[in-house]
TORLUMGU-309630 format. One record per residue (C-alpha): y, z, x; residue number from 1; residue in three letters. Coordinates in Angstrom, 3 decimals. Each point is the difference from the previous one (the first is absolute). Example, Ala and Ser with C-alpha at 12.3 -4.5 7.8 and 13.67 -1.06 7.14 Angstrom:
2
atom v -4.500 | w 7.800 | u 12.300 | seq 1 | type ala .
atom v 3.440 | w -0.660 | u 1.370 | seq 2 | type ser .
END
This chain:
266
atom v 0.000 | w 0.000 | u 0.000 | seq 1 | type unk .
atom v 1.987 | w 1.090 | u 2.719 | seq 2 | type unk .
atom v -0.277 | w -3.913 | u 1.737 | seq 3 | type unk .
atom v 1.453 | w -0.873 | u -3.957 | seq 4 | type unk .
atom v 3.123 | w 2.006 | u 0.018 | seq 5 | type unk .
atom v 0.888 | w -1.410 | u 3.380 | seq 6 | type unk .
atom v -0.342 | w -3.563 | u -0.889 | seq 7 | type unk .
atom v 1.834 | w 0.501 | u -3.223 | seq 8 | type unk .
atom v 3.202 | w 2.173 | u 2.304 | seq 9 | type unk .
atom v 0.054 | w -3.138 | u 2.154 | seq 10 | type unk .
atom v 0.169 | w -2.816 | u -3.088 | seq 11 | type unk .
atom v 2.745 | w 1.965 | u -1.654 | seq 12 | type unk .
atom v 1.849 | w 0.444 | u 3.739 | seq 13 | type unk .
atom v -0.026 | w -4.134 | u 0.296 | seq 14 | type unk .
atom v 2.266 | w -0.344 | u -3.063 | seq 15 | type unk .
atom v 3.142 | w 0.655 | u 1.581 | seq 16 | type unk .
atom v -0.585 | w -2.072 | u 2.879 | seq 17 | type unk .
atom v -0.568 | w -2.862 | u -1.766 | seq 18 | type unk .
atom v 2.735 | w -2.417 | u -0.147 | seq 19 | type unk .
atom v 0.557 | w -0.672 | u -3.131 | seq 20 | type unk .
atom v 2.425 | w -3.231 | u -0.403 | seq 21 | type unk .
atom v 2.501 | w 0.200 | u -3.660 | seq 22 | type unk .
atom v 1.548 | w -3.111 | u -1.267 | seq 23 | type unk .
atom v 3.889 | w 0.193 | u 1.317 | seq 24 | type unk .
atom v -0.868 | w 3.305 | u 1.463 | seq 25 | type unk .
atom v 0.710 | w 0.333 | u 3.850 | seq 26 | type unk .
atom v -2.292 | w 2.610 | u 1.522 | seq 27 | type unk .
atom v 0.556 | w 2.145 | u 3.330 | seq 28 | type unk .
atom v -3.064 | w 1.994 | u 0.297 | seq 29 | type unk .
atom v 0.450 | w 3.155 | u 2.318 | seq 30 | type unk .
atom v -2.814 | w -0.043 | u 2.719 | seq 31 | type unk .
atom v -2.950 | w 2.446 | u 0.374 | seq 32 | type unk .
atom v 1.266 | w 2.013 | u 3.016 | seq 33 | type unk .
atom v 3.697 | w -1.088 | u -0.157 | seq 34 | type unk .
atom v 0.644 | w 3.649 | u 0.490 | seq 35 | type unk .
atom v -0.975 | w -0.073 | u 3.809 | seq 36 | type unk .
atom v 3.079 | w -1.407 | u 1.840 | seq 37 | type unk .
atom v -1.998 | w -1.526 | u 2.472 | seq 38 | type unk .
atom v -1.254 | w -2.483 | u -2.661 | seq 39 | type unk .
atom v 1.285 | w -3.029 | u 0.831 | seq 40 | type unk .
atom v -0.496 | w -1.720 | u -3.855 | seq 41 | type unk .
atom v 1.434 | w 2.818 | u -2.338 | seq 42 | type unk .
atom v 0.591 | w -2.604 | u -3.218 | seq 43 | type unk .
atom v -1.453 | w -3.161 | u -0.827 | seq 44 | type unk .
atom v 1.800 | w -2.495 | u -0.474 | seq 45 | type unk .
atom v 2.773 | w 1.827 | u 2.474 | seq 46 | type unk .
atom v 2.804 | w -2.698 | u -0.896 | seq 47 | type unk .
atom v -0.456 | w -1.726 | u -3.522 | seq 48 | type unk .
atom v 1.885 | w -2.475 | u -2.121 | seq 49 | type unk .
atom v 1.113 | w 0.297 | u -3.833 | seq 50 | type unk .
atom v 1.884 | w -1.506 | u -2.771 | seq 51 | type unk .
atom v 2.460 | w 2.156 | u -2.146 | seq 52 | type unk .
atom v -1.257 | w 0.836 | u -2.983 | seq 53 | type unk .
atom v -3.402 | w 0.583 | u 1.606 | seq 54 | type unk .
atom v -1.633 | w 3.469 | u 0.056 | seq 55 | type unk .
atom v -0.533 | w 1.536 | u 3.997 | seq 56 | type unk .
atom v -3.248 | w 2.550 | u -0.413 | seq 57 | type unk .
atom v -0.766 | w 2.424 | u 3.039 | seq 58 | type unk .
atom v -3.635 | w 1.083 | u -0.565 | seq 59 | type unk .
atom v -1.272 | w 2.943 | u 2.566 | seq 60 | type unk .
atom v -3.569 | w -0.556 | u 1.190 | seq 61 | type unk .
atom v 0.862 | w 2.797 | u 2.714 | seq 62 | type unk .
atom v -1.703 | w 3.441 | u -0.298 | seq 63 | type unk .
atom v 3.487 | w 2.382 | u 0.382 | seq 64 | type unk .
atom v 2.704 | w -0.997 | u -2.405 | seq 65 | type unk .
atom v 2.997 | w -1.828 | u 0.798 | seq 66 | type unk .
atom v 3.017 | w -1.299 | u -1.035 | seq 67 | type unk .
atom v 2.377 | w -3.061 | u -0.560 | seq 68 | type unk .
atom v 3.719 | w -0.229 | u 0.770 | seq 69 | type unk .
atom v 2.272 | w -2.872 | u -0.142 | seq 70 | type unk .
atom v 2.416 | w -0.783 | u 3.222 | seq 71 | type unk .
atom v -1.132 | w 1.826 | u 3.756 | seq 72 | type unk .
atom v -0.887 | w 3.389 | u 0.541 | seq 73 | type unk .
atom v 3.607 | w 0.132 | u 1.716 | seq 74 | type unk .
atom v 1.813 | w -2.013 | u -2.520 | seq 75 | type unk .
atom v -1.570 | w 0.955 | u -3.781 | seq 76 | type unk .
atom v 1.749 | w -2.703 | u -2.010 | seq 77 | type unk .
atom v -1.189 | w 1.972 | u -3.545 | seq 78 | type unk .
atom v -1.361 | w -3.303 | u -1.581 | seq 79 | type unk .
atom v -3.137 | w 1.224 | u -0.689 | seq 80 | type unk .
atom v -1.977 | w 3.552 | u 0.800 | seq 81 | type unk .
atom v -3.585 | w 0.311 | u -1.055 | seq 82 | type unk .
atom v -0.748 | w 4.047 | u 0.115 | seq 83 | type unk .
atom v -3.241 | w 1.091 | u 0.727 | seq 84 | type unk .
atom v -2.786 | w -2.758 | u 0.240 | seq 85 | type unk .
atom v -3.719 | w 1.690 | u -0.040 | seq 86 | type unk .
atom v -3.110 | w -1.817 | u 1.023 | seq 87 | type unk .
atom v -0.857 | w -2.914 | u -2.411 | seq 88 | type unk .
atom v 3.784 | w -0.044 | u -1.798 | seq 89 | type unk .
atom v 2.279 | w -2.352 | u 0.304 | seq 90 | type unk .
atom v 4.357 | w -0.275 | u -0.633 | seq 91 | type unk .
atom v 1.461 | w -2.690 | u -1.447 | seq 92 | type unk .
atom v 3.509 | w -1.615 | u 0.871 | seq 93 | type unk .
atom v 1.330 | w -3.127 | u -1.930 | seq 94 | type unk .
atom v 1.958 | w -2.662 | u 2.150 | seq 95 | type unk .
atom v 3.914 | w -0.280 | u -1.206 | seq 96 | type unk .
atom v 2.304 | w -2.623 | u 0.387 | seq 97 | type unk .
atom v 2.052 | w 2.384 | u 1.949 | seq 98 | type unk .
atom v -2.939 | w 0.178 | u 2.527 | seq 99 | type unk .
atom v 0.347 | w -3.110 | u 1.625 | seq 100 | type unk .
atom v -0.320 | w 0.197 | u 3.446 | seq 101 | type unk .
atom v -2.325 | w 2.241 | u 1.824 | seq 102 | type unk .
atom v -0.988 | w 3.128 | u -1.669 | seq 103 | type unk .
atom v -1.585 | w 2.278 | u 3.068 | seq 104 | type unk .
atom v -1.993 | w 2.871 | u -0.544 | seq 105 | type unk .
atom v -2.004 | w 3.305 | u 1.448 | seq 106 | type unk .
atom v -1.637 | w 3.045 | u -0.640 | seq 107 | type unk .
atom v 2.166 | w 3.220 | u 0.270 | seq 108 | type unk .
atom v -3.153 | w 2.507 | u 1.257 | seq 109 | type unk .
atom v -1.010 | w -2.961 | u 2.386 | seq 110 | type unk .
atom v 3.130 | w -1.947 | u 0.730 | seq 111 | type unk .
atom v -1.437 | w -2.577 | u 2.978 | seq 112 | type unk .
atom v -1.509 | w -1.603 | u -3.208 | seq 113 | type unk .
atom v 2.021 | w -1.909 | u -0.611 | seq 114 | type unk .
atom v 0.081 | w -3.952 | u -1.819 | seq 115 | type unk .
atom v 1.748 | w -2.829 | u -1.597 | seq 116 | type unk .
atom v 0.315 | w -1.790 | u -3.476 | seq 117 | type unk .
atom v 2.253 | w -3.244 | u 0.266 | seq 118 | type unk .
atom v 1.399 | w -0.432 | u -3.542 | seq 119 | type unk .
atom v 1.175 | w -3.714 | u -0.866 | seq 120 | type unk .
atom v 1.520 | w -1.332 | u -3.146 | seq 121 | type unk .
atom v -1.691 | w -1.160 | u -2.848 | seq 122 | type unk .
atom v 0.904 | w -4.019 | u -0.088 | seq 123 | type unk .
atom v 3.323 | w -0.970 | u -0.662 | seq 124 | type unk .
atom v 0.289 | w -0.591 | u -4.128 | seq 125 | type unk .
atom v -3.234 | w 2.082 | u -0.724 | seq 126 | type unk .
atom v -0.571 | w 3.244 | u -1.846 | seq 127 | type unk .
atom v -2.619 | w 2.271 | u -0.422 | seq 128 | type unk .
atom v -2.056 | w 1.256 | u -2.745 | seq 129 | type unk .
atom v -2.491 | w 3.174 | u 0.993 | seq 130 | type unk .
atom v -2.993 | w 1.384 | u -1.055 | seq 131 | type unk .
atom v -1.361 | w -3.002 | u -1.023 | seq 132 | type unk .
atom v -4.127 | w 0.369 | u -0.669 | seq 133 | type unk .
atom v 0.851 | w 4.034 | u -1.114 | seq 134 | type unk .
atom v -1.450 | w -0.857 | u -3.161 | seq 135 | type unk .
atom v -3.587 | w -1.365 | u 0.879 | seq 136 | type unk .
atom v -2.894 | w 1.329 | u 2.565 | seq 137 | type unk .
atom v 0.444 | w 3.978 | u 1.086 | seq 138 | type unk .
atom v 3.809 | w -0.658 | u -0.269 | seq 139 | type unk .
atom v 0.716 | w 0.573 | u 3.487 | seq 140 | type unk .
atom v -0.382 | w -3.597 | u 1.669 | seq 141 | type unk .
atom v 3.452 | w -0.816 | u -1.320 | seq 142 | type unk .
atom v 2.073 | w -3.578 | u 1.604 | seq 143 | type unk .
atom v 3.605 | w -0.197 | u 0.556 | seq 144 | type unk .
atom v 0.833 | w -3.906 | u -0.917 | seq 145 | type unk .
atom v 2.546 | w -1.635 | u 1.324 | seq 146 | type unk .
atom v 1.691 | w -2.504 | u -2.601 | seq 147 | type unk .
atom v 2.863 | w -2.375 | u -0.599 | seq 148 | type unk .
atom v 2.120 | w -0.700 | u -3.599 | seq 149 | type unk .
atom v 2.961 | w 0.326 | u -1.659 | seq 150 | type unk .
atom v -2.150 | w 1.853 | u -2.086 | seq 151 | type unk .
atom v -1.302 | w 3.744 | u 0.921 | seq 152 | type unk .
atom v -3.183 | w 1.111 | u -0.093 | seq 153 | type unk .
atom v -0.002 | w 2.834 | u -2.461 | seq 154 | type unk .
atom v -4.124 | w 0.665 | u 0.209 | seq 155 | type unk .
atom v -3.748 | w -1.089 | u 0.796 | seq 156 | type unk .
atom v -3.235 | w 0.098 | u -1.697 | seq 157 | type unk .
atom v -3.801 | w -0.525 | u 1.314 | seq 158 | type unk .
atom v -1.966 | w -1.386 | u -2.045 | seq 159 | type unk .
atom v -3.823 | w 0.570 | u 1.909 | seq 160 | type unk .
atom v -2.044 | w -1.839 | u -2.331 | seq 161 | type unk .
atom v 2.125 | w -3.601 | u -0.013 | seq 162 | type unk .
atom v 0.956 | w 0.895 | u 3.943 | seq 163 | type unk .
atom v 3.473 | w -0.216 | u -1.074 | seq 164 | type unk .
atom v 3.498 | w 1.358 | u 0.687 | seq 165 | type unk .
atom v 2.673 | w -0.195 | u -2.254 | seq 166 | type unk .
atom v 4.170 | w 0.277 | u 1.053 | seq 167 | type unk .
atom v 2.519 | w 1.338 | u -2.760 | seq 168 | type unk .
atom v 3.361 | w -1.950 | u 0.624 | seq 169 | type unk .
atom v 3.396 | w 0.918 | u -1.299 | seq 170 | type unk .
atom v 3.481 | w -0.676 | u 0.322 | seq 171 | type unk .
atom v 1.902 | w -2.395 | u -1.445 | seq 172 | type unk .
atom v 0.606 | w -4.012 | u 1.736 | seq 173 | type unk .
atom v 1.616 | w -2.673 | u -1.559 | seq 174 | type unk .
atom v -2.096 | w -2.741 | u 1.816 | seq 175 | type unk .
atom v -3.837 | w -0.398 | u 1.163 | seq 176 | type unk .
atom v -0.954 | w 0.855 | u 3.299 | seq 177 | type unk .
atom v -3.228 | w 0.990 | u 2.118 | seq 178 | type unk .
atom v -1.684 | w 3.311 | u 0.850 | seq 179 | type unk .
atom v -1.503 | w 0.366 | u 3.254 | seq 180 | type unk .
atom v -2.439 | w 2.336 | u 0.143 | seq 181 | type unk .
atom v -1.447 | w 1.363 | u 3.591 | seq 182 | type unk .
atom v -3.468 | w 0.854 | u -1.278 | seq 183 | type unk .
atom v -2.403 | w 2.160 | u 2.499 | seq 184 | type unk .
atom v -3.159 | w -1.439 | u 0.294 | seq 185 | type unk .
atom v -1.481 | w 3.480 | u -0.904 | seq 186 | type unk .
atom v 2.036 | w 0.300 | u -3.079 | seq 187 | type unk .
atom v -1.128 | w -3.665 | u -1.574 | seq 188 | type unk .
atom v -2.069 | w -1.767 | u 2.278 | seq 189 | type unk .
atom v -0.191 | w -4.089 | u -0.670 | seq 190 | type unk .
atom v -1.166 | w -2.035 | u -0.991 | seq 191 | type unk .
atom v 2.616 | w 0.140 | u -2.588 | seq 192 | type unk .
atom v -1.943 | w -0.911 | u -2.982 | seq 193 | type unk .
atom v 3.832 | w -0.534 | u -2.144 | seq 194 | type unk .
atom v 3.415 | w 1.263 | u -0.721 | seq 195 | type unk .
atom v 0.722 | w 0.929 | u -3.105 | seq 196 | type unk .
atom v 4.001 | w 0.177 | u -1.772 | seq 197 | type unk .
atom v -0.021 | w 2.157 | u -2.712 | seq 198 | type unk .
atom v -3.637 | w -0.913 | u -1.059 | seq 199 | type unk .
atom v 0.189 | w -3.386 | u 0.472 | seq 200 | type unk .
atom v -1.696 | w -1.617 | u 3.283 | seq 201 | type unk .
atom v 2.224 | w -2.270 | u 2.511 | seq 202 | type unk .
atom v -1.270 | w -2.139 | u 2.326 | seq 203 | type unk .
atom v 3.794 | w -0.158 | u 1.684 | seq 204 | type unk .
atom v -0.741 | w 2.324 | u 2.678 | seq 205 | type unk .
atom v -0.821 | w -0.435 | u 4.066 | seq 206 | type unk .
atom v -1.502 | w 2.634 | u 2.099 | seq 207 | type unk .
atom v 0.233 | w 0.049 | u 3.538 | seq 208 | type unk .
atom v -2.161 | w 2.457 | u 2.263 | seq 209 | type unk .
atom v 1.341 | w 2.072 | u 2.608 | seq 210 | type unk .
atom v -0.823 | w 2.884 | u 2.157 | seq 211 | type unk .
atom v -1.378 | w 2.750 | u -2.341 | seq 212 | type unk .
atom v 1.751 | w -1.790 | u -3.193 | seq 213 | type unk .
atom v 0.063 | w -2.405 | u -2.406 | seq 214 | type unk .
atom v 3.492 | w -1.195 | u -0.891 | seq 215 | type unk .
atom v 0.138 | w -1.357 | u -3.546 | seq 216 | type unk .
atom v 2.789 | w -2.219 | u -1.895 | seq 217 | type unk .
atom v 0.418 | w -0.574 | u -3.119 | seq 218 | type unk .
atom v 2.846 | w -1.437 | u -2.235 | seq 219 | type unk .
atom v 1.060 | w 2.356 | u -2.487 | seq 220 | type unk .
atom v 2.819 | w -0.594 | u -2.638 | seq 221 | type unk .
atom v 2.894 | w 2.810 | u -1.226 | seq 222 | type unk .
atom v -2.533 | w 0.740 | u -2.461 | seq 223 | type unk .
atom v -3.353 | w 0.721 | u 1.784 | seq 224 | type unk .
atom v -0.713 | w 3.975 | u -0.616 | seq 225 | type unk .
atom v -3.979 | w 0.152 | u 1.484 | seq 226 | type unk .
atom v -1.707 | w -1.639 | u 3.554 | seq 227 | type unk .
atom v -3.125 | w 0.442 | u 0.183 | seq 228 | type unk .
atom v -2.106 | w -1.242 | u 2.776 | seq 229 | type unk .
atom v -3.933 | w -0.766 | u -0.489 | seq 230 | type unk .
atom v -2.180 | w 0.113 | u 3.588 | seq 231 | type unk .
atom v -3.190 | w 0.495 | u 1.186 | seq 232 | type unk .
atom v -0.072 | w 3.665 | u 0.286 | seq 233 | type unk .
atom v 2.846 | w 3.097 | u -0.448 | seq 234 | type unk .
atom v 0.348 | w 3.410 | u 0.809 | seq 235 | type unk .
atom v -3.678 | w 1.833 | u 0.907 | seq 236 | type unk .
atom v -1.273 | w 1.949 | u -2.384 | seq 237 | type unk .
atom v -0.619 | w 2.546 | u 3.016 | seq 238 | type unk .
atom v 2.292 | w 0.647 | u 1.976 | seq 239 | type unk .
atom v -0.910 | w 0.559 | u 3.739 | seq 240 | type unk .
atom v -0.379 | w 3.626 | u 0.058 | seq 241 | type unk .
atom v -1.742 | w 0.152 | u -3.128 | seq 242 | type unk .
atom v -2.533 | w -2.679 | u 1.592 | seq 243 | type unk .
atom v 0.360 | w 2.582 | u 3.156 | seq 244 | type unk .
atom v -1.536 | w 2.881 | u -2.306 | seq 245 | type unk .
atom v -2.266 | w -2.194 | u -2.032 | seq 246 | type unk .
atom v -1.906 | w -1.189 | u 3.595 | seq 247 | type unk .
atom v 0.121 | w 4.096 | u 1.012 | seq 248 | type unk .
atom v -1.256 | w 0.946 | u -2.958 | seq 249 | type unk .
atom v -3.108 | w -2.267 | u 0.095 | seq 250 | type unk .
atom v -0.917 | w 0.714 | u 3.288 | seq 251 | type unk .
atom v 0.194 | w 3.538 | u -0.491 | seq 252 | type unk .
atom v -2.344 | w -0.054 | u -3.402 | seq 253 | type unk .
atom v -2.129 | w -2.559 | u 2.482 | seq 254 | type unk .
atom v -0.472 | w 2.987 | u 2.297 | seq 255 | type unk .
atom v -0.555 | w 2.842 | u -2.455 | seq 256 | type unk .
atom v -2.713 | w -2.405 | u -1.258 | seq 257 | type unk .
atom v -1.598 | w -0.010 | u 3.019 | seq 258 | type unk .
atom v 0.009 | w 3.371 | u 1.076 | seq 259 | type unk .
atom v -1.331 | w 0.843 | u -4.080 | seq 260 | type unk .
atom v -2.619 | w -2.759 | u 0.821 | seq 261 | type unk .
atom v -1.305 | w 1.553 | u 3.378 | seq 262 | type unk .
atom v -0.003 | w 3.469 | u -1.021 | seq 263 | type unk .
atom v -2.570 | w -0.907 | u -2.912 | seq 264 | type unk .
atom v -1.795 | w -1.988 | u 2.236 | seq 265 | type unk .
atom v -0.505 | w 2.814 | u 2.888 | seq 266 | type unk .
END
């Protein structure tokens, strides 16, 4: 039993060192043994790059807590200052448009950790609507989608069973234009199946593929209310950690099984 209880303590000890990757989510995870200033590697990545509007998580897979603070450890600029971070916890700092630049950062009980997040602007004429995937899966693989119209985004809905995700416009124009939506591939991955304006398909749309997204555009007139874009797959159902715990769990029941099984046996 005893050879049990140990494998299960070392399953449940993996979780937080497993990198788990969110849509529009940048993630600094705090190195196992960061603590010991002669560790050359204290945060990985050490220098990272985000958009404003996206969301910076700092996830500690150290075994002492630590801490986040915005600016140098001689120089606290008072941007951002996470508290107490235990083992397995995370903070969470969302990118402003007042960020731009390089945002640096350290921890106050170890200050020679220190790192760098270099914040760029979203692209000229763009704005952003958040949260977008809240609604399906466990909630908490969420997208942050760039977009471009006259027209603002008021709101998004996942629609799992036709792989769908549908854009609430408003505002008022006086002449038709086009939306340009930055689509991550995670969010709605293509092939785009259709576009639909206010439940009527389109065929007037092009899609071109880039780096992580799919940038769709679409003519819509002063009237258009509802985008919705059809691909080949949306949102998981599972988000990663749930997967995470769903693997765990399995393999721990596997080796319960076992043991049961042997112990009848002998």
């Amino acid at each position: 039993m005893r050879k049990v209880i140990i494998s299960l303590i070392i399953l449940v000890l993996l979780i937080p060192l497993v990198s788990f990757s969110f849509a529009d989510t940048v993630q600094i995870i705090i190195m196992r043994g960061a603590s010991d200033k002669q560790v050359s590697r204290t945060y990985s990545p050490p220098s990272t790059n985000a958009l404003v509007g996206e969301t910076i998580e700092f996830s500690n897979a150290d075994q002492v807590a630590h801490s986040v603070t915005s600016g140098t450890p001689t120089n606290p600029d008072g941007k951002f200052d996470s508290g107490t971070i235990g083992l397995g916890q995370s903070f969470s700092y969302t990118i402003k448009a007042a960020d731009i630049g390089a945002i640096n950062f350290y921890d106050k009980t170890y200050p020679w950790m220190t790192g760098t997040i270099n914040v760029q602007p979203t692209q000229s004429g763009y704005k952003i609507i958040n949260g977008v995937g809240a609604d399906a899966g466990d909630g908490k693989t969420t997208f942050n989608v760039q977009y471009a119209s006259p027209k603002d985004i008021v709101s998004s809905v996942i629609n799992p069973k036709d792989k769908s995700v549908t854009f609430t416009l408003v505002g008022q124009v006086n002449s038709s234009s086009v939306l340009v939506l930055n689509l991550p591939t995670g969010l709605v991955g293509p092939p785009f199946l259709g576009v639909w304006l206010d439940n009527l398909q389109t065929k007037n749309f092009t899609v071109e593929s880039q780096i992580g997204i799919n940038v769709v555009k679409v003519p819509i007139t002063s009237l258009t209310e509802q985008v919705s874009v059809v691909g080949s797959s949306v949102v998981p159902e599972f988000g990663p950690i749930a997967e995470m715990i769903l693997v765990i769990s399995i393999i721990a029941t596997i080796i319960v099984a076992r043991f049961r099984l042997g112990h009848k046996l002998a």
